[in-house]
VOPAGU-2260 file (C-alpha; in pm, 1 decimal, decimal comma):
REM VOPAGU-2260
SITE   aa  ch    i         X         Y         Z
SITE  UNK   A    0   -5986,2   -3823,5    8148,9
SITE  UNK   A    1   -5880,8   -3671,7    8510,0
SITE  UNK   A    2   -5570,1   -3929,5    8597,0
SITE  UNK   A    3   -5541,9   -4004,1    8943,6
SITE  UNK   A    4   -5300,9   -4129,7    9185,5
SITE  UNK   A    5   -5168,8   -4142,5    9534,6
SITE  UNK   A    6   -4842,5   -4016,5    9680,4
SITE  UNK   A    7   -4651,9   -4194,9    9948,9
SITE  UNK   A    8   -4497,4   -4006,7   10196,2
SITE  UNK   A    9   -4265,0   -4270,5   10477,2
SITE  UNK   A   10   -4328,9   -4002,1   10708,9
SITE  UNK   A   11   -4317,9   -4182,3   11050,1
SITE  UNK   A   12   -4556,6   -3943,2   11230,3
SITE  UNK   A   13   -4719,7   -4219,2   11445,5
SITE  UNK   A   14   -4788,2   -4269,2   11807,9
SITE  UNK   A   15   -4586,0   -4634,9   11817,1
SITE  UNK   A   16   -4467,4   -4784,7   11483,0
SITE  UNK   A   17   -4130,2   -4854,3   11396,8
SITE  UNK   A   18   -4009,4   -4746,7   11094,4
SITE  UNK   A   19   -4003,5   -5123,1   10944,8
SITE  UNK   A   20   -4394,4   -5118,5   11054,0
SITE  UNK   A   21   -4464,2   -4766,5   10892,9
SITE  UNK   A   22   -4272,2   -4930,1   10596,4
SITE  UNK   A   23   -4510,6   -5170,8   10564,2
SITE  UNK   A   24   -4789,5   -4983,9   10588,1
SITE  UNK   A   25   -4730,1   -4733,0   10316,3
SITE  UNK   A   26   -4590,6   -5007,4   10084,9
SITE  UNK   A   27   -4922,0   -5247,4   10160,2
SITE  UNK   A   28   -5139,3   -4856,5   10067,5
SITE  UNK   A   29   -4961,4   -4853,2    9722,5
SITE  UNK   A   30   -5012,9   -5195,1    9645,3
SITE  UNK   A   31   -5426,8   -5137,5    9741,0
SITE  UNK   A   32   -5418,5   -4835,8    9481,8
SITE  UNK   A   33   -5296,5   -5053,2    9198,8
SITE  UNK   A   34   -5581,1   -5311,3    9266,3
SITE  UNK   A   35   -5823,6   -5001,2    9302,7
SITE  UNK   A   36   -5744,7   -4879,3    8953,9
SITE  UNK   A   37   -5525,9   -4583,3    9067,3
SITE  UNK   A   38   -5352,6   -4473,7    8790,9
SITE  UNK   A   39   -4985,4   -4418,7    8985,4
SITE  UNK   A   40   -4824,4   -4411,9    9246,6
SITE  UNK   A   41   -4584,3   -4201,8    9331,4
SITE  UNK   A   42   -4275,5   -4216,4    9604,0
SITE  UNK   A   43   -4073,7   -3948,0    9785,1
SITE  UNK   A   44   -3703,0   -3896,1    9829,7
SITE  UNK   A   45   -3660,8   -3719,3   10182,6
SITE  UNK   A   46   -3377,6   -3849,6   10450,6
SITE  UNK   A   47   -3265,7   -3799,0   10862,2
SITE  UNK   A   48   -3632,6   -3704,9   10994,7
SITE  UNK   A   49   -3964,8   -3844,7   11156,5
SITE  UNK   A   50   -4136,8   -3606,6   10848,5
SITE  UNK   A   51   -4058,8   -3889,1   10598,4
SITE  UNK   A   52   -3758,3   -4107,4   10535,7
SITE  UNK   A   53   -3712,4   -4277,1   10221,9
SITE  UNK   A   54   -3377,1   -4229,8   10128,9
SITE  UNK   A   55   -3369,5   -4366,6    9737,9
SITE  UNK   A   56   -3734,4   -4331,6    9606,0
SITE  UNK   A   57   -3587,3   -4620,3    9337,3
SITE  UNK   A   58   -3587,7   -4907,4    9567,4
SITE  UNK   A   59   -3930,2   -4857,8    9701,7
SITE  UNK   A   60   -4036,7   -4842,4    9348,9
SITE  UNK   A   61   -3894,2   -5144,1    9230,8
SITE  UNK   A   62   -4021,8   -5332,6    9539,5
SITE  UNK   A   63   -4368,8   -5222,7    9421,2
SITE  UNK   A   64   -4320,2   -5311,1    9039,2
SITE  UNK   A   65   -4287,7   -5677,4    9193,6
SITE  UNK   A   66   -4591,8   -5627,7    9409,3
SITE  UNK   A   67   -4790,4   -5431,9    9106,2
SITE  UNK   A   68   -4877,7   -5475,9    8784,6
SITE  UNK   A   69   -5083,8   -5154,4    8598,6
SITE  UNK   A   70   -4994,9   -4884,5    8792,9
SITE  UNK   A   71   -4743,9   -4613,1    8651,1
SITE  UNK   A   72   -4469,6   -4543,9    8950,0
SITE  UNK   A   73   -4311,5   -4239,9    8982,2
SITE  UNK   A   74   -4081,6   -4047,9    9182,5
SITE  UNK   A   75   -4183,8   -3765,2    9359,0
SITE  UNK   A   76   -3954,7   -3663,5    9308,4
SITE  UNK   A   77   -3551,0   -3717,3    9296,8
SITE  UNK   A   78   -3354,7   -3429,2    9442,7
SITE  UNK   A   79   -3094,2   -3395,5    9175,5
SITE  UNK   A   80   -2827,0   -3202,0    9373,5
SITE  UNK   A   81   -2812,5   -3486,8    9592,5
SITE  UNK   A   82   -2741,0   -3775,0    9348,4
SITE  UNK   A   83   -2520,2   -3831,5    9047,8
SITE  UNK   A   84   -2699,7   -3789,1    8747,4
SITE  UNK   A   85   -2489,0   -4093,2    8598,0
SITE  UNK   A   86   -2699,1   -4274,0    8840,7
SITE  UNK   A   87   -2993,4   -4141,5    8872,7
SITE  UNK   A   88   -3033,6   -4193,6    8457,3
SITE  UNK   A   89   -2906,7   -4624,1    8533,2
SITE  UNK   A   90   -3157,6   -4631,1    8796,1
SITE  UNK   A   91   -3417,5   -4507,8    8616,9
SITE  UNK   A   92   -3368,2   -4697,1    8278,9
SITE  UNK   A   93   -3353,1   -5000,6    8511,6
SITE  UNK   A   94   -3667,1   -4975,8    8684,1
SITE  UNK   A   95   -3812,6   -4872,6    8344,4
SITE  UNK   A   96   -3721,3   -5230,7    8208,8
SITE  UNK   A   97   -3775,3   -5377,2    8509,4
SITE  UNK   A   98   -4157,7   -5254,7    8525,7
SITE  UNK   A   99   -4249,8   -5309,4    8144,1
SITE  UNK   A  100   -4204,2   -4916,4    8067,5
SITE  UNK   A  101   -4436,1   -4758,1    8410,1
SITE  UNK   A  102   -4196,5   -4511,0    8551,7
SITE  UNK   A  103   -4286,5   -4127,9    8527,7
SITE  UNK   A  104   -3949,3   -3973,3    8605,1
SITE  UNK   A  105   -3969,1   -3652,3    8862,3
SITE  UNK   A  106   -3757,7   -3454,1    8919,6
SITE  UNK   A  107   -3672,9   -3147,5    9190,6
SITE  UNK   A  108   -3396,0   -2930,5    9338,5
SITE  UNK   A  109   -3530,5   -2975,2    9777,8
SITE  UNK   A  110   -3586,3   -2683,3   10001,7
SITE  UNK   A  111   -3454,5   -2832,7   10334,1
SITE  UNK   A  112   -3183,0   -2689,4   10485,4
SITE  UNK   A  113   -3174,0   -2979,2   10746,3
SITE  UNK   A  114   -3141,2   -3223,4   10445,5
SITE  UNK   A  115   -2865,1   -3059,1   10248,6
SITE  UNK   A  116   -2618,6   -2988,3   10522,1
SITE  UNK   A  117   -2567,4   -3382,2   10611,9
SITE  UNK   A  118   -2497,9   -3396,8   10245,1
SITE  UNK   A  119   -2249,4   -3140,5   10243,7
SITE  UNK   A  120   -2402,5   -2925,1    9954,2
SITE  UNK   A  121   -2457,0   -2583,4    9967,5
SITE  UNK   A  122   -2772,8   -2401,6    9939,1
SITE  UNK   A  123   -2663,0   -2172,3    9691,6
SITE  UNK   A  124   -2543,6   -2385,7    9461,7
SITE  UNK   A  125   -2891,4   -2599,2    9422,5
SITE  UNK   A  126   -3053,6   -2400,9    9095,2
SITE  UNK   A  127   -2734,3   -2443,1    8928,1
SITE  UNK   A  128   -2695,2   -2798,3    9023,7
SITE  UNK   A  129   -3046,5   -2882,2    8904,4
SITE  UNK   A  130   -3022,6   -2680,8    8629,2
SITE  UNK   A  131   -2682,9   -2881,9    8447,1
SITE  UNK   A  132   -2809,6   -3242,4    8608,2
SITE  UNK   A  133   -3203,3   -3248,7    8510,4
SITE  UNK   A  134   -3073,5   -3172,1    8133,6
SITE  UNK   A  135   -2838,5   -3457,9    8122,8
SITE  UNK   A  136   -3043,2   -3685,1    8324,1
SITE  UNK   A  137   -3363,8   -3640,0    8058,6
SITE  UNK   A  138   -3136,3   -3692,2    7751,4
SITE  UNK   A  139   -2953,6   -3942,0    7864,9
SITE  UNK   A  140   -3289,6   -4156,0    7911,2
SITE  UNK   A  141   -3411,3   -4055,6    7589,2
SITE  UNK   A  142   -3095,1   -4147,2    7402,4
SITE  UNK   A  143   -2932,6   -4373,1    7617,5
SITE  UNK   A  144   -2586,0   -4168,2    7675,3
SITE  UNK   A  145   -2475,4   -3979,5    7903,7
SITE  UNK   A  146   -2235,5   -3672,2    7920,1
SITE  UNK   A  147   -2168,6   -3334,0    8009,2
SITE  UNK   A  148   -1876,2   -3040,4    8045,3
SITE  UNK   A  149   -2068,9   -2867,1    8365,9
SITE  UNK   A  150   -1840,0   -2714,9    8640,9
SITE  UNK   A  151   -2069,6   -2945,4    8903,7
SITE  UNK   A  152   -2064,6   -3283,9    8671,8
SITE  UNK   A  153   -1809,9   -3302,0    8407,0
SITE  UNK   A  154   -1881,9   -3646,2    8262,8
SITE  UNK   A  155   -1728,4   -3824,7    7973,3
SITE  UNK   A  156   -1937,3   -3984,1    7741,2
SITE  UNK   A  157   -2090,3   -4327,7    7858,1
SITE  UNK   A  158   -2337,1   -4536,0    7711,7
SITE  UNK   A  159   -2596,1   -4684,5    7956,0
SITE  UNK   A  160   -2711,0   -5029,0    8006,4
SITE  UNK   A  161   -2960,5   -5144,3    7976,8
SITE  UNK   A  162   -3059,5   -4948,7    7688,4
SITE  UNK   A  163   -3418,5   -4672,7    7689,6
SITE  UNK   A  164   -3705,8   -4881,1    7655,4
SITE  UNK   A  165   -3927,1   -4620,6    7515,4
SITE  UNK   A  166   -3916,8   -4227,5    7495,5
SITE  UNK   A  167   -3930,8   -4008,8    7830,4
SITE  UNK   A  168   -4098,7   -3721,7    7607,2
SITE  UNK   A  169   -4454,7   -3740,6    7787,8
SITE  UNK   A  170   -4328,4   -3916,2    8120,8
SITE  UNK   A  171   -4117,8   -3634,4    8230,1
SITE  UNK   A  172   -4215,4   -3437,4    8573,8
SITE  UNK   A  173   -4050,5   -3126,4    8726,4
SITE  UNK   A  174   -4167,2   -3036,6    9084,4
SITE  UNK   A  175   -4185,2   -2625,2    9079,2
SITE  UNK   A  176   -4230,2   -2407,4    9336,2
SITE  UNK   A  177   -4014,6   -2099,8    9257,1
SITE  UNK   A  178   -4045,2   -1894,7    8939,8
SITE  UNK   A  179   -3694,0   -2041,2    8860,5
SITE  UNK   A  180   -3842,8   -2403,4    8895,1
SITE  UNK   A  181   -4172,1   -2350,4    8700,2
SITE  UNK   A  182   -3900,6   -2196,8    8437,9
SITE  UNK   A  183   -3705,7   -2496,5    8440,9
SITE  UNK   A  184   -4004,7   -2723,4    8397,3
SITE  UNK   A  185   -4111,9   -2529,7    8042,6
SITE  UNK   A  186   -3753,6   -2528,3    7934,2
SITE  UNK   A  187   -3715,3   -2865,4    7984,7
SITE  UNK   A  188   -4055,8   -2989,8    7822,5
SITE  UNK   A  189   -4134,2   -3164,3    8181,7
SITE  UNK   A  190   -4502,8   -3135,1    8324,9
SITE  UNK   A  191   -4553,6   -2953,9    8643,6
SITE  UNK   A  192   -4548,3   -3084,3    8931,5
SITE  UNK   A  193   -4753,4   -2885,8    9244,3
SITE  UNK   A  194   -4914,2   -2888,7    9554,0
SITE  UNK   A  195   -5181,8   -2737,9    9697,2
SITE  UNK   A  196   -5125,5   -2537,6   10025,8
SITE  UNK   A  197   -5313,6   -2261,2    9910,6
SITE  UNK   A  198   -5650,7   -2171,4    9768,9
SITE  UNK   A  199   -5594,5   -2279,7    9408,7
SITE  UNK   A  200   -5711,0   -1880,4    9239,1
SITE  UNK   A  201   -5346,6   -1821,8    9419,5
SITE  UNK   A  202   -5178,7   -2010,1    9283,8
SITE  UNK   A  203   -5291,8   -1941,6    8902,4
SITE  UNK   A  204   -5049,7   -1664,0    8826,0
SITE  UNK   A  205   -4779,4   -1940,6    8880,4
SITE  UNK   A  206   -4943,6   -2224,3    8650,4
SITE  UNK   A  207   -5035,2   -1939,0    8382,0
SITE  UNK   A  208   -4671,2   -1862,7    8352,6
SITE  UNK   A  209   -4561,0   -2225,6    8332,8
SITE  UNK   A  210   -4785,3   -2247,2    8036,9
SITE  UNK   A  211   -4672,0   -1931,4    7865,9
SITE  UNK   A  212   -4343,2   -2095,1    7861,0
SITE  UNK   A  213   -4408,5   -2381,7    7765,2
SITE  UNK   A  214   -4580,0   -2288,3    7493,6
SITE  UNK   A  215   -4342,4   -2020,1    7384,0
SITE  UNK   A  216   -4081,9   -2309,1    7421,0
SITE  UNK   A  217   -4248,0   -2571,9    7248,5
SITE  UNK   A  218   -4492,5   -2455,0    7057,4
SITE  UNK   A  219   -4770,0   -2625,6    7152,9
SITE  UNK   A  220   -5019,0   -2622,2    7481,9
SITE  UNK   A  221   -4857,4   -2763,7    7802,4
SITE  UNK   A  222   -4924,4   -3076,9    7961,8
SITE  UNK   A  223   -5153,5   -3096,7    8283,3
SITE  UNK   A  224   -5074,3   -2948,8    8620,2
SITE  UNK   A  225   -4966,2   -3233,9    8846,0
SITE  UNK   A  226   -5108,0   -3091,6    9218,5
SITE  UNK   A  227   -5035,2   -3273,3    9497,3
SITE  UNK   A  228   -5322,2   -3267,6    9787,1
SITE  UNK   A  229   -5383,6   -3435,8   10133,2
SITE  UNK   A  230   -5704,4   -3649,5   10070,3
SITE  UNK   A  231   -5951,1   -3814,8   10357,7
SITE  UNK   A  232   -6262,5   -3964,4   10248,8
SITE  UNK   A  233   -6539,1   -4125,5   10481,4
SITE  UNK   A  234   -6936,9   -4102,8   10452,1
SITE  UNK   A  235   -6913,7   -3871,8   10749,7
SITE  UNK   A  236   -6836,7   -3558,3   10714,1
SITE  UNK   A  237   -6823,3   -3465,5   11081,4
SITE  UNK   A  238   -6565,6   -3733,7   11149,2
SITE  UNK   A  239   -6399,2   -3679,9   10825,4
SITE  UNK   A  240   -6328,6   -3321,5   10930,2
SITE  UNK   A  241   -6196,3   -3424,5   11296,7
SITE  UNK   A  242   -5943,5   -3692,5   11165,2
SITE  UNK   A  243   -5810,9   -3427,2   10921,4
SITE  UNK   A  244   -5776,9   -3181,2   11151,1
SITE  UNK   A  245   -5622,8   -3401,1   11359,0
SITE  UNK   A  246   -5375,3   -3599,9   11123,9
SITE  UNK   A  247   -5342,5   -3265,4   10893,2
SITE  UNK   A  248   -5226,8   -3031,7   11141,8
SITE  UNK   A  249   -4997,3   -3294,5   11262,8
SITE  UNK   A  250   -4860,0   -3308,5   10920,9
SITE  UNK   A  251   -4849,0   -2933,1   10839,0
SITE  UNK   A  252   -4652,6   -2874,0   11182,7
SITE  UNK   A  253   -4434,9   -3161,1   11060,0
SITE  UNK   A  254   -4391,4   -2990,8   10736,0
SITE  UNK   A  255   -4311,4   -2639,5   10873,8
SITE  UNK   A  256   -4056,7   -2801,2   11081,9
SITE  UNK   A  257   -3868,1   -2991,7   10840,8
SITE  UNK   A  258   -3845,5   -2696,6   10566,7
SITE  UNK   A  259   -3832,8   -2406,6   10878,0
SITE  UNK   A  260   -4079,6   -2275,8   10662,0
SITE  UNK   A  261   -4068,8   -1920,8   10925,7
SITE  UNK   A  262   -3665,9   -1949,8   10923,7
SITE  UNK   A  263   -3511,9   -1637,4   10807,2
SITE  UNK   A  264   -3242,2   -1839,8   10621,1
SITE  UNK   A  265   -3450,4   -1799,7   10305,6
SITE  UNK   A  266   -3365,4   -1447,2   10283,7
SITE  UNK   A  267   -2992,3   -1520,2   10217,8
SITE  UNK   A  268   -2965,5   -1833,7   10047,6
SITE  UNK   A  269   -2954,9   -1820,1    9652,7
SITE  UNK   A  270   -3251,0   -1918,7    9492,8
SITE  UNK   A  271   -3500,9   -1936,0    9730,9
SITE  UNK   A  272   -3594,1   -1586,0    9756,2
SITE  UNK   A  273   -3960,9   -1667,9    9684,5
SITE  UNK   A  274   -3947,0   -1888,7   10036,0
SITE  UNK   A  275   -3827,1   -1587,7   10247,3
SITE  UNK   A  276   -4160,5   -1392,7   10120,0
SITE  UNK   A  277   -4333,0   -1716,8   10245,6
SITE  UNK   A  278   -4130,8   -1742,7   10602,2
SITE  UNK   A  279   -4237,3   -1374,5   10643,8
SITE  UNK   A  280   -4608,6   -1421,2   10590,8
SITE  UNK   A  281   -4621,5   -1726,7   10832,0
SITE  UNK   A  282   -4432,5   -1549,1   11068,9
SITE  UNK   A  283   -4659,5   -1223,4   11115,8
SITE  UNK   A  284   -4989,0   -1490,4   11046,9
SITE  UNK   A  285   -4891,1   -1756,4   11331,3
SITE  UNK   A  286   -4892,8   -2112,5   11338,5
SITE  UNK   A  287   -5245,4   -2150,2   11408,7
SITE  UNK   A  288   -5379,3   -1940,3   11170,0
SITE  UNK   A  289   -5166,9   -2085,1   10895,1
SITE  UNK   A  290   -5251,0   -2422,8   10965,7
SITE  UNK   A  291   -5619,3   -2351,2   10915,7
SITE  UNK   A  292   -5564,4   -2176,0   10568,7
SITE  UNK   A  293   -5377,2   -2517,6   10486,3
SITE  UNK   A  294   -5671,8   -2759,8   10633,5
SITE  UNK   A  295   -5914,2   -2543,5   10403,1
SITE  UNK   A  296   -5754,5   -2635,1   10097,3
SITE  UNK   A  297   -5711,3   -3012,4   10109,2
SITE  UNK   A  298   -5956,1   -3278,8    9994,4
SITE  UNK   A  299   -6157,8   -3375,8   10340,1
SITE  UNK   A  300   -6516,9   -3504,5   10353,9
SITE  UNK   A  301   -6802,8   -3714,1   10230,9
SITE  UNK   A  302   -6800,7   -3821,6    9850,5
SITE  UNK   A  303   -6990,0   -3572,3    9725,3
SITE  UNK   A  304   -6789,0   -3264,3    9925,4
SITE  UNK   A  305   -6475,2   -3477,5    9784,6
SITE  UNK   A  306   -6589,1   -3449,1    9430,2
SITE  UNK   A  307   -6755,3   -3082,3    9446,4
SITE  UNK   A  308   -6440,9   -2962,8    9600,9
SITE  UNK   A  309   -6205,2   -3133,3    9305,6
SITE  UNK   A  310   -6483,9   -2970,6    9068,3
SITE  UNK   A  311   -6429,0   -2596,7    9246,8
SITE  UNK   A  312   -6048,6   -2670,4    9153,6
SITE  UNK   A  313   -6130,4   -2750,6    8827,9
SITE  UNK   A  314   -6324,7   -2484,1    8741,4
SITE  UNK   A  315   -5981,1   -2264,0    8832,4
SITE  UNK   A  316   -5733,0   -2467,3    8760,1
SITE  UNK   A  317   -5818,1   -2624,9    8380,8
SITE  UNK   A  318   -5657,9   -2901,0    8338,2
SITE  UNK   A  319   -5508,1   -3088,7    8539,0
SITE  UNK   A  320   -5386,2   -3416,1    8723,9
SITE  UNK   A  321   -5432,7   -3544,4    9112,8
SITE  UNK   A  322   -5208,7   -3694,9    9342,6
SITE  UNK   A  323   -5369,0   -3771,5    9644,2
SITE  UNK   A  324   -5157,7   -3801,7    9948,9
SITE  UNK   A  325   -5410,4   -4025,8   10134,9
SITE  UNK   A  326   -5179,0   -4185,8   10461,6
SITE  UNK   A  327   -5044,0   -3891,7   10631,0
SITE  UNK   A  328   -4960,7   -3704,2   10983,1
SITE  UNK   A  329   -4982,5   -4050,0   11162,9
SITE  UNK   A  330   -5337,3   -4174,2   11055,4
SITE  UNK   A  331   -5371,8   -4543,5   11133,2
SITE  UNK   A  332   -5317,0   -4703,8   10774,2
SITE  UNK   A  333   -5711,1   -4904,1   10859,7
SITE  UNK   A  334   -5854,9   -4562,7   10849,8
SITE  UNK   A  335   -5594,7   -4442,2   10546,5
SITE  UNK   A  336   -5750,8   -4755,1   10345,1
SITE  UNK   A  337   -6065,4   -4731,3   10428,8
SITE  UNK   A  338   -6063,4   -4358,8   10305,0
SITE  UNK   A  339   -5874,1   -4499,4    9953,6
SITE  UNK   A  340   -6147,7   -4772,0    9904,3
SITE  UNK   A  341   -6444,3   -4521,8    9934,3
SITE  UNK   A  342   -6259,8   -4233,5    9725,6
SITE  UNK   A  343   -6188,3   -4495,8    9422,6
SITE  UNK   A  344   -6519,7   -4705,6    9493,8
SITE  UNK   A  345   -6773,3   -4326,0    9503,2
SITE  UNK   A  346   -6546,8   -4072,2    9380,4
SITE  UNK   A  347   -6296,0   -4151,8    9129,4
SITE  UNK   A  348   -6554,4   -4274,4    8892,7
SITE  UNK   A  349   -6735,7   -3930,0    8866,3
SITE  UNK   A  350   -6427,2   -3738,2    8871,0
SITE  UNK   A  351   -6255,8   -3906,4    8565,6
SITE  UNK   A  352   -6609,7   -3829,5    8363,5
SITE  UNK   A  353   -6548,6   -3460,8    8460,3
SITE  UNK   A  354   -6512,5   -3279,0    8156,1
SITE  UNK   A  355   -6140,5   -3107,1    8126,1
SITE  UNK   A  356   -6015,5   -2903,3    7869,5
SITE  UNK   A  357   -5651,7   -2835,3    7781,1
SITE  UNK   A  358   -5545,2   -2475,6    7867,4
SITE  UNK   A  359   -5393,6   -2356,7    7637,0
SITE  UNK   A  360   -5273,9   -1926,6    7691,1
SITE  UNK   A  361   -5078,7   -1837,6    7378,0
SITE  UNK   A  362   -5183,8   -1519,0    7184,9
């Protein structure tokens, strides 16, 4: 069954909220998806800008294990280089106790320069960061210790409190964007985590190589793609289209401001050689133009577009998991949960009956 969920973002892209009100408002969306049936919900870590602000993805979630009570919450992810990994591993085995055993544990390296600098971190150092932390951090929930002789975080041996719960092995999440990341994902035996900003045939030859190696890893087929999409949902499809284009574009110039997605910086920082080919393309495309590739491949529309286009993606992808980003680019949360309601009340029921197959690619 196609699991579903919704993605919160804190980005404070409205007109005139404060950031307690836009607080509010994407804490009162997550607890509506639990009572819709959503099967998670998943929280950010971004900090210093309007694009989203929540600073320890942790607290929000263990605000909403109070305020839920079937959801699985999960973080979307942590950005390892910029916590310990002795406490992002406490953290985590506390909010697993503390929500009867719902968190999905994410993980991700970050791509903003304008994030790292406050933190004093270079750049260059991220993949090697991520690399030494996300091992320790997934064993040390699994077995409830913690340790490690890295040159970025020699720890001595320490057992955690309170103890695992239950295994991490199919709750594990690695957000991958670079063929480093998708590489770290398989190695690590952590699903994928994606997002759509391109026509999904594009982005194939990156999902077919995460299951190559997770397959020649672990010998056996790899978990579901996780893809992350912007999702508005209303009966009409002419005023569907106009608030996404509207709230969208707001959040895809937000986006391309935060990451400098056209920056040139790409080309000389370690590890995010991928990005540079990116900035280049957006740079000779334009703004404009690349802002209407990116409308064209989120979820916008009437029920039935809504469900035809999540069958089109499908039909490419295989297998595969949603997570809806549904209050976005400063959208008045009414119209944010009036578009949840209709998706889980007219869509969600047809699209868990789709039929999906695990992919599986080994010889």
């Amino acid at each position: 069954m196609l699991s579903i969920g919704i993605n919160l973002g804190f980005g404070n892209l409205h007109e005139s909220l404060s950031d307690q009100e836009m607080y509010a408002g994407d804490v009162g969306v997550g607890v509506l998806a639990d009572q819709l049936g959503y099967d998670t919900v998943w929280v950010v870590e971004h900090h210093f800008d309007d694009y989203a602000l929540c600073p320890d993805n942790f607290v929000v979630l263990a605000h909403l294990a109070a305020r839920t009570s079937r959801c699985m919450l999960g973080t979307a992810a942590v950005i390892v280089p910029w916590n310990d990994p002795l406490r992002v591993a406490e953290k985590a085995l506390m909010l697993d106790t503390l929500s009867d055993g719902r968190l999905l544990l994410g993980l991700g390296r970050g791509l903003s320069r304008k994030e790292y600098e406050p933190f004093r971190i270079p750049m260059d150092e991220s993949r090697d960061r991520f690399d030494e932390a996300a091992a320790m951090i997934f064993d040390a929930v699994e077995t409830g210790v913690i340790e490690g002789d890295g040159p970025y975080y020699p720890q001595p041996r320490a057992e955690l409190r309170p103890r695992p719960r239950g295994s991490f092995a199919k709750r594990r999440f690695c957000v991958a964007g670079s063929s480093d990341s998708l590489a770290a994902a398989a190695r690590l035996e952590a699903q994928m985590m994606s997002f759509i900003v391109r026509p999904a045939a594009d982005l194939m030859p990156e999902f077919t190589r995460y299951r190559e190696l997770y397959e020649a890893e672990h010998g056996e087929v790899a978990p579901p793609i996780s893809l992350g999409v912007a999702m508005y949902c209303h009966e009409d499809d002419a005023l569907a289209e106009a608030r996404h284009d509207e709230y969208g574009g707001r959040l895809f110039m937000s986006n391309v401001d935060h990451y400098e997605m056209a920056g040139e910086h790409f080309a000389t920082t370690k590890g995010y050689e991928r990005y540079a080919e990116s900035a280049q393309v957006l740079r000779a495309a334009g703004l404009e133009k690349a802002a209407q590739s990116y409308a064209a491949t989120t979820l916008w529309g009437s029920p039935e577009r809504i469900l035809g286009q999540i069958e089109a993606i499908r039909d490419v992808v295989g297998d595969f998991e949603l997570s809806l980003q549904c209050a976005y680019g400063g959208m008045p949360y009414d119209q944010a949960r009036a578009s949840l309601e209709l998706f889980a009340r007219e869509v969600m029921p047809k699209a868990r009956g789709m039929r999906v197959e695990r992919v599986g690619v080994g010889s």
